[in-house]
N, C-alpha and C positions, 0 to 999 in steps of 0.2 A: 562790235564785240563787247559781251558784257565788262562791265566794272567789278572786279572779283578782291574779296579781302584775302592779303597776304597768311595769315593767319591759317584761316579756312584751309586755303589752298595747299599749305602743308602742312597740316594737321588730315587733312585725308588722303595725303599718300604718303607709302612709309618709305620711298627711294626714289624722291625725284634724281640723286647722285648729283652731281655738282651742279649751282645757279648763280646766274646772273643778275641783276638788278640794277636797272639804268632809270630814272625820273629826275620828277622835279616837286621841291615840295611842294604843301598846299599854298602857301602865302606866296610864292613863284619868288623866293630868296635863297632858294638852295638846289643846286644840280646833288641829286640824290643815286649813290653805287652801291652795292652791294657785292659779293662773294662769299659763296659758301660751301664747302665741300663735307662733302658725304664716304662710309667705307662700310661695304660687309667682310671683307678680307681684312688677317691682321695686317697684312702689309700695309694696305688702304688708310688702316685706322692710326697707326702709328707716325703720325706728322702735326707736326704745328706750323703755323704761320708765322711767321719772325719780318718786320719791319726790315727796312732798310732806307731810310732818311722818307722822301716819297713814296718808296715803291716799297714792294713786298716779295718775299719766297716762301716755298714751303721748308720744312726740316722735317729728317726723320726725330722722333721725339728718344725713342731708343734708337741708337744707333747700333746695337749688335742683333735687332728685329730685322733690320733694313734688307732685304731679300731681292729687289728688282727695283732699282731704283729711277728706268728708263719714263713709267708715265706717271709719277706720282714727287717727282723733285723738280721745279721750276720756279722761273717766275711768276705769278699772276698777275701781278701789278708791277705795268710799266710806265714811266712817265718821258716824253720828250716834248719839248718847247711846248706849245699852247695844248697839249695830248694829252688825255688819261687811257690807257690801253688794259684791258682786263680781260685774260682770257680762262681757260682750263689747263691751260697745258705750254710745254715750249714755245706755241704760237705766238706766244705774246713778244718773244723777241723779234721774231722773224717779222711782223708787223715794226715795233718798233723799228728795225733797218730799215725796210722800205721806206719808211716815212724820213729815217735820215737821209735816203738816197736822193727824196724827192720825190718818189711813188705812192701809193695808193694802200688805202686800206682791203680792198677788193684784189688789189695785184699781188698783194701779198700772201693772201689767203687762197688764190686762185695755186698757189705753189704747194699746198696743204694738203692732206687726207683729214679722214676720221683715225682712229687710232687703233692698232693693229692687234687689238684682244679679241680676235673671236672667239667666240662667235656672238661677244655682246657687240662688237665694233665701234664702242662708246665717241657717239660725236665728238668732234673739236666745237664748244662755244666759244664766241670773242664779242666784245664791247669796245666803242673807241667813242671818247666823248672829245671835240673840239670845242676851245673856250674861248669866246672872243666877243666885246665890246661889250660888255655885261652879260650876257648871254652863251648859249651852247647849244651843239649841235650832236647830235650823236648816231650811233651805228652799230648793228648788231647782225650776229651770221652764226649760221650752223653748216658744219660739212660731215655731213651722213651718208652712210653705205648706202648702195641704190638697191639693194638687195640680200635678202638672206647669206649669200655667197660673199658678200664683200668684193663684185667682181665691179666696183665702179664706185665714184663717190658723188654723190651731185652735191652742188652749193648753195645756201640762199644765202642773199643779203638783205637789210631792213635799213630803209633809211628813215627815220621816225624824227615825227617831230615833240620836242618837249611841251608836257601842258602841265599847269600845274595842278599839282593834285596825282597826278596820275605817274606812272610808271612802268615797263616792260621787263617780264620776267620770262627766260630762255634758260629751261634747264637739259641738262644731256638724256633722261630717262620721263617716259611715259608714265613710268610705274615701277615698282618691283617686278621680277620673272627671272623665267631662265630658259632661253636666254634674254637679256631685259631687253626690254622693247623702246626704241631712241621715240627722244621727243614729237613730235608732229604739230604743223602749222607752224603760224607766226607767233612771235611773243606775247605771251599772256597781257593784257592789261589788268592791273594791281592800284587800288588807290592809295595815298601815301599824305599822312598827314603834316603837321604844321613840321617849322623845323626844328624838331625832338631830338637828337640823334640817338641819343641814351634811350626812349620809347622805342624807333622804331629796331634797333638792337635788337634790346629784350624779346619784341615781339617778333623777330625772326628767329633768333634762338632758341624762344621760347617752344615756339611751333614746331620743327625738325623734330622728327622722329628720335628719339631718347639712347635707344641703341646705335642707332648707328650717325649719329651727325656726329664730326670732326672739330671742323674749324669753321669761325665766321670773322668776315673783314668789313667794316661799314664806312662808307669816308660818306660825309658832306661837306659840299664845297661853297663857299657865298661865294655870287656870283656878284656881286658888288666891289666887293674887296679881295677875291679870288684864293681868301686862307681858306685852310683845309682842317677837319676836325674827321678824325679817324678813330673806330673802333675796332679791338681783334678778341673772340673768344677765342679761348682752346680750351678743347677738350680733356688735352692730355694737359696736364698744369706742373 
C-alpha cells in the first residue's frame, strides 16, 4: 500500500466525516493519535471538544442549537490502565467496559452496529492503543452496513503494527454524496514526521476542508517516559 501525505489526502476530499489517526513518529519516540470530526448539518457543526483530565468529550458549543443529541455527544477519548481508546461515537465506553471486565477489544465491538442515520448509515470507527515496556501496540475497526438497506452490519478488525514514520488513517466516509458513501478497505497508510506535535496539528487542520471541519484532538505520547502532550482545535471558539 502506497505511502500517502496526510495533507494531500485531505485536501482532496471535502467529507471524509470523522478520522482517526493511530502511528508512530519518524524518530520511533512517540506513539502518534489523532481525532477529528467533521459536520454538514447545523446540529453536526455545533460542538467542541472539552478535555477531561486524560480523556475527552464532545459539547454542544450552543446549547439552545442542540437538536438530537443521541450520535453527536460522547466520549471519544477513553483512557483505562495501560489503554488509549478513540473512537467516533458512545463505543468508546462500551470498549472501555469490556476491557474493565477483562474482555476484548473485538468482544466488545462485536456487540456494536454502524449508526442508525439512514440512509448514510455512518460507520462506528474505534482505535485502541496498548502501552507497554516502552512500546505499543495497537488496533483499529470499522462496523458498516452490508448493504444499501442497513439490513446487516459486517465488521473488520486491524491488528497493525507500529513503524515508525508511518501511521493509519480510518475515516467514516469515502467522499462527500448523498447518500455518503462509508469508507472502504483497510486503513490508509500516512507518513508522520519527527515528533512535532504543533506541526503535525497544523498540518491536519490546516488540510480539512474549511467549511465544514469541526473539531481536532492530537495527543503524542513518548513512549519512554509514557507523558502525554495533547492538542484540541475548535472550530466553534
Amino acid at each position: 500500500m502506497e505511502l500517502l501525505n496526510i495533507e494531500n489526502v485531505l485536501r482532496e476530499n471535502e467529507y471524509p466525516g470523522r478520522g482517526i489517526i493511530v502511528g508512530m513518529s519518524a524518530d520511533g519516540k512517540k506513539a502518534v493519535t489523532a481525532y477529528f470530526i467533521m459536520g454538514r448539518s447545523v446540529n453536526s457543526r455545533n460542538r467542541v471538544f472539552v478535555p477531561e483530565g486524560e480523556e475527552m468529550r464532545t459539547k454542544a458549543f450552543d446549547e439552545s442549537k442542540l437538536t438530537d443529541p443521541s450520535l453527536i455527544i460522547y466520549y471519544p477519548v477513553r483512557k483505562i490502565d495501560n489503554k488509549l481508546i478513540i473512537t467516533n461515537g458512545d463505543q468508546t465506553d462500551t470498549v472501555r467496559d469490556f476491557i474493565a471486565d477483562g474482555s476484548t477489544f473485538e468482544a466488545a465491538l462485536n456487540t456494536r452496529c454502524f449508526e442508525p442515520d439512514e440512509p448514510n448509515f455512518t460507520p462506528r470507527i474505534s482505535a485502541m492503543l496498548t502501552f507497554e515496556n516502552g512500546s505499543f501496540t495497537y488496533k483499529m475497526s470499522i462496523l458498516k452496513a452490508a448493504d444499501a438497506a442497513g439490513s446487516a452490519c459486517n465488521r473488520y478488525t486491524f491488528d497493525l503494527a507500529p513503524i515508525a514514520g508511518e501511521a493509519r488513517f480510518i475515516h467514516t466516509y469515502k467522499c462527500d454524496g448523498n447518500p455518503i458513501p462509508s469508507f472502504e478497505g483497510e486503513p490508509e497508510r500516512i507518513a508522520v514526521p519527527a515528533g512535532c506535535i504543533d506541526c503535525f496539528t497544523k498540518a491536519v487542520w490546516n488540510s480539512l476542508n474549511e467549511d465544514n471541519k469541526v473539531s481536532l484532538f492530537v495527543r503524542f505520547v513518548d513512549l519512554e517516559s509514557g507523558e502525554a502532550e495533547t492538542r484540541i482545535i475548535n472550530k466553534n471558539n
